[in-house]
BAMINU-723761 format. One line per 5 residues: number of its first residue (from 1); for each residue y, z, x of C-alpha. Coordinates in nm, 4 decimals. Layout:
NUM = Y Z X; ... .
This chain:
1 = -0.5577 -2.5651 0.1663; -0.5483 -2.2731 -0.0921; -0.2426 -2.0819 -0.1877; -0.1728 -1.7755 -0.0053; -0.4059 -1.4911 -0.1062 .
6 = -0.2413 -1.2062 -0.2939; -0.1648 -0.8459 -0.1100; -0.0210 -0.5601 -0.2311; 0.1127 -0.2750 -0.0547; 0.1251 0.0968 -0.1619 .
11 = 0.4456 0.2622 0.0325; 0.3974 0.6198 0.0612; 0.1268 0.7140 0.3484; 0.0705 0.3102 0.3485; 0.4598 0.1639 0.4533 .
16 = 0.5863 0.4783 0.4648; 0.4727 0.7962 0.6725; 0.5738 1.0505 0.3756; 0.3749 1.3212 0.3749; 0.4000 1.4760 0.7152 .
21 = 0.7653 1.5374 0.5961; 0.6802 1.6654 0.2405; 0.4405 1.8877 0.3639; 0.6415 2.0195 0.5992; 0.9452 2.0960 0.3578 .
26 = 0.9773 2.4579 0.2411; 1.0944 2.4836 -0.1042; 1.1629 2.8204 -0.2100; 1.5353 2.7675 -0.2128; 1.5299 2.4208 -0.3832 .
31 = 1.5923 2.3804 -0.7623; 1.3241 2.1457 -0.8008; 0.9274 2.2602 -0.8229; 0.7704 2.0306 -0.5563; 0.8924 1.8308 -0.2109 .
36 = 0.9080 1.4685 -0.3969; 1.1555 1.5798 -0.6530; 1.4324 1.6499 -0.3724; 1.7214 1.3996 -0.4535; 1.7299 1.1285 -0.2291 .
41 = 1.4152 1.2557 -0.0008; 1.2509 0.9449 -0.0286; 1.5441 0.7461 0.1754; 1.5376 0.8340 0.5219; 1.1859 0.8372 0.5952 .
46 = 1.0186 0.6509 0.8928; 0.7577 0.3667 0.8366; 0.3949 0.4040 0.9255; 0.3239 0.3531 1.3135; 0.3193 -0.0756 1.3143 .
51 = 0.3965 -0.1511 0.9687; 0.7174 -0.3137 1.0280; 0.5273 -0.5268 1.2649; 0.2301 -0.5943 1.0756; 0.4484 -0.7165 0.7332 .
56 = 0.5815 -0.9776 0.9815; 0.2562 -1.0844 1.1324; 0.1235 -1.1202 0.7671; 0.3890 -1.2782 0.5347; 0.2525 -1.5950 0.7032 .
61 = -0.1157 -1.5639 0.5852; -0.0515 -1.4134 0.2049; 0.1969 -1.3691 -0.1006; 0.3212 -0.9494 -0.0093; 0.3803 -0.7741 -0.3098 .
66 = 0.4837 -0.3666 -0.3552; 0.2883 -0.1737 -0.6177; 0.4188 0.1734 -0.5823; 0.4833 0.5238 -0.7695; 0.7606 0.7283 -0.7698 .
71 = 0.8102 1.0647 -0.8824; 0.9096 1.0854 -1.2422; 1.1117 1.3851 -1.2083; 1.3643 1.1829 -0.8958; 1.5370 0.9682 -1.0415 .
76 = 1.6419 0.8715 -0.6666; 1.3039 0.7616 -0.5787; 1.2978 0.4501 -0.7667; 1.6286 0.3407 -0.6097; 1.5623 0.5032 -0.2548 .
81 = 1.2291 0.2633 -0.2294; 1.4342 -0.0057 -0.3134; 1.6691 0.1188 -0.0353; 1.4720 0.1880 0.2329; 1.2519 -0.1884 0.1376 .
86 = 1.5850 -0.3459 0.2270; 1.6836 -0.1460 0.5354; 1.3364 -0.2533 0.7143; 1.2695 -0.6047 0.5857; 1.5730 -0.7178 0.4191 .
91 = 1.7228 -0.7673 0.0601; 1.8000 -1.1246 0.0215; 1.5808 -1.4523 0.0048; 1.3916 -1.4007 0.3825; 1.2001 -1.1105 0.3013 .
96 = 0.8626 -1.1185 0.2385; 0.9000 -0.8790 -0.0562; 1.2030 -1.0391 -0.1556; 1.1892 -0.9719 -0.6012; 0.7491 -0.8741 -0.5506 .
101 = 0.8640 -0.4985 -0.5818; 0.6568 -0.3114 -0.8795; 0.7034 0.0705 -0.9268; 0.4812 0.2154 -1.1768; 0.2935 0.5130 -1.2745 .
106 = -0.0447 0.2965 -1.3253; -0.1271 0.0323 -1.0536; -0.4197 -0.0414 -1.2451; -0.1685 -0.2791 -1.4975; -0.1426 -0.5208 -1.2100 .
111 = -0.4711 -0.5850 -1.1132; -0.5301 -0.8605 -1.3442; -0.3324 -1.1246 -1.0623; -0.6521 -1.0579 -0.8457; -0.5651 -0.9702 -0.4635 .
116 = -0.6406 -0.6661 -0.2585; -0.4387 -0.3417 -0.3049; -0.3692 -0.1314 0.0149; -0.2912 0.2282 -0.1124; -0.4152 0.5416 0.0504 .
121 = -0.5430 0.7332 -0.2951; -0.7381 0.6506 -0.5585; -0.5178 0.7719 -0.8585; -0.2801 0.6322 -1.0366; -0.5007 0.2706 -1.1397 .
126 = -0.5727 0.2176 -0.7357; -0.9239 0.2201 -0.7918; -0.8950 0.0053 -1.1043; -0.8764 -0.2922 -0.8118; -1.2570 -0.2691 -0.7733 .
131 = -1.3104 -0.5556 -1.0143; -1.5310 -0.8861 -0.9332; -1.3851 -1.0409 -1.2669; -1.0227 -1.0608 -1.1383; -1.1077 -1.1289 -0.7612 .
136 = -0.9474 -0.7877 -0.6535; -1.0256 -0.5202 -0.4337; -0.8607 -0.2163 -0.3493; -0.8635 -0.1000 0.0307; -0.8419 0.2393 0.1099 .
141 = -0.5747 0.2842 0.4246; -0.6933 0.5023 0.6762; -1.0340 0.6070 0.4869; -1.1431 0.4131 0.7839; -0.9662 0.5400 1.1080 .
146 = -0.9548 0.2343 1.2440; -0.8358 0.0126 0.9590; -0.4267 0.1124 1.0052; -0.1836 -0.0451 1.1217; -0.1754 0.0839 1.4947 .
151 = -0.5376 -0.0307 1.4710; -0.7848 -0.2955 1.3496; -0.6237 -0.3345 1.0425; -0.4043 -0.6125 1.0987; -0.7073 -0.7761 1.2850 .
156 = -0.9182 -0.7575 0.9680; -0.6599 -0.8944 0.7694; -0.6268 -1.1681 0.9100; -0.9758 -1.2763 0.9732; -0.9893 -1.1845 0.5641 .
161 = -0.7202 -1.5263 0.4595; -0.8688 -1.7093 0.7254; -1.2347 -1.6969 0.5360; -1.0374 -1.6412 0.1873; -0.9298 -2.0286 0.3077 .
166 = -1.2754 -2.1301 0.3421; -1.4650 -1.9712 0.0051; -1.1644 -1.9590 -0.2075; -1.2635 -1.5806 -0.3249; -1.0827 -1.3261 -0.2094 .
171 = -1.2896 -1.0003 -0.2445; -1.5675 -1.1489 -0.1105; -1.4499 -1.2872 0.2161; -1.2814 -0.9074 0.2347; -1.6731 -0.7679 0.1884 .
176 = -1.7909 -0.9830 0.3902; -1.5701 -0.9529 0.7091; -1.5607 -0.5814 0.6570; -1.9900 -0.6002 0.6612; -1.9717 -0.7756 0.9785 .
181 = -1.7489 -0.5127 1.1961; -1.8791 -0.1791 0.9474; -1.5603 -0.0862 0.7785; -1.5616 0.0950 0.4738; -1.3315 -0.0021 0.2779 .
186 = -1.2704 0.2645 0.0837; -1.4392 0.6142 -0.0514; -1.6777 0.5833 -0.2967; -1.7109 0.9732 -0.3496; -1.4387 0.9957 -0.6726 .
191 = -1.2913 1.3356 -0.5124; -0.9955 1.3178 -0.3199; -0.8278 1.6222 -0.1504; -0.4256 1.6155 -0.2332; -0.1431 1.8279 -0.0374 .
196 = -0.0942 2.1638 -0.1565; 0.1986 2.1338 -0.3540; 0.0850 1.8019 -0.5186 .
């Protein structure tokens, strides 16, 4: 049997359900010039509908990693992530993501491990995971309605390190099983539409 296949996990709009609550924030009487720089925003926000649940039902099948941004101008960010990792899935030894945490400003850096990146946007070195020469992909969350959590994604996942077990390359058994139900995996149109105040 192969070692666990490697997947990395975006947490804002992926883990996370952030921007219905940055969008939502009115900042005229803030100090700071957009939502995400508000000390200590990032700590109390909820997780995605089923991510809790589908971290647990896939720590089994591959190695979880975070490979996440925070804002450069909140300094709170980088600790609140931290924070708010531990609050849902534990600090010590048990947890899945237990010392895999990477915050960075270019995802594209980490790509070179092969695996498949889950992260909602293309910025910030997400799409730098579409690269046959390290065995890495990058999926899109939610390009697809119906690969989220509350969905098919879990599903897919799964079927993905079961045939990852069989061919021993991971991008292509995520190609593969994604041509057989007609996901797309991600956008292939470089434009993406950001909130307002981003």
């Amino acid at each position: 049997m192969l070692t666990k296949p490697k997947l990395f996990l975006d947490m804002d709009n992926v883990l996370v359900d952030t921007l219905p609550i940055l969008n939502s924030i009115d900042i005229t009487n803030q100090t700071v010039a957009k939502p995400d720089q508000i000390p200590g925003i990032f700590r109390h926000l909820p997780p995605m509908a089923g991510a809790v649940e589908a971290v647990k039902e896939l720590s089994g099948i591959y190695e979880l990693h975070i490979l996440s941004t925070a804002p450069w101008k909140n300094a709170s960010a980088w600790q609140d992530k931290l924070v708010w990792l531990a609050q849902y899935f534990g600090d010590g030894a048990s947890s899945p993501f237990y010392k895999r945490v990477t915050l960075t400003h270019d995802k594209g850096l980490a790509h070179g491990v092969g695996g498949i990146l889950i992260d909602d946007r293309p910025y910030h070195g997400a799409s730098a995971w579409q690269d046959t020469s390290t065995d890495s992909l990058w999926l899109q969350y939610g390009y697809d309605p119906r690969l989220v959590w509350s969905k098919d994604l879990v599903s897919y996942l799964k079927l993905v390190g079961q045939t990852y077990q069989t061919s021993g390359k991971l991008r292509d058994s995520a190609e593969q099983v994604a041509k057989k139900a007609a996901y797309e995996l991600f956008s292939r149109d470089s434009s993406f539409e950001k909130a307002a105040w981003e």
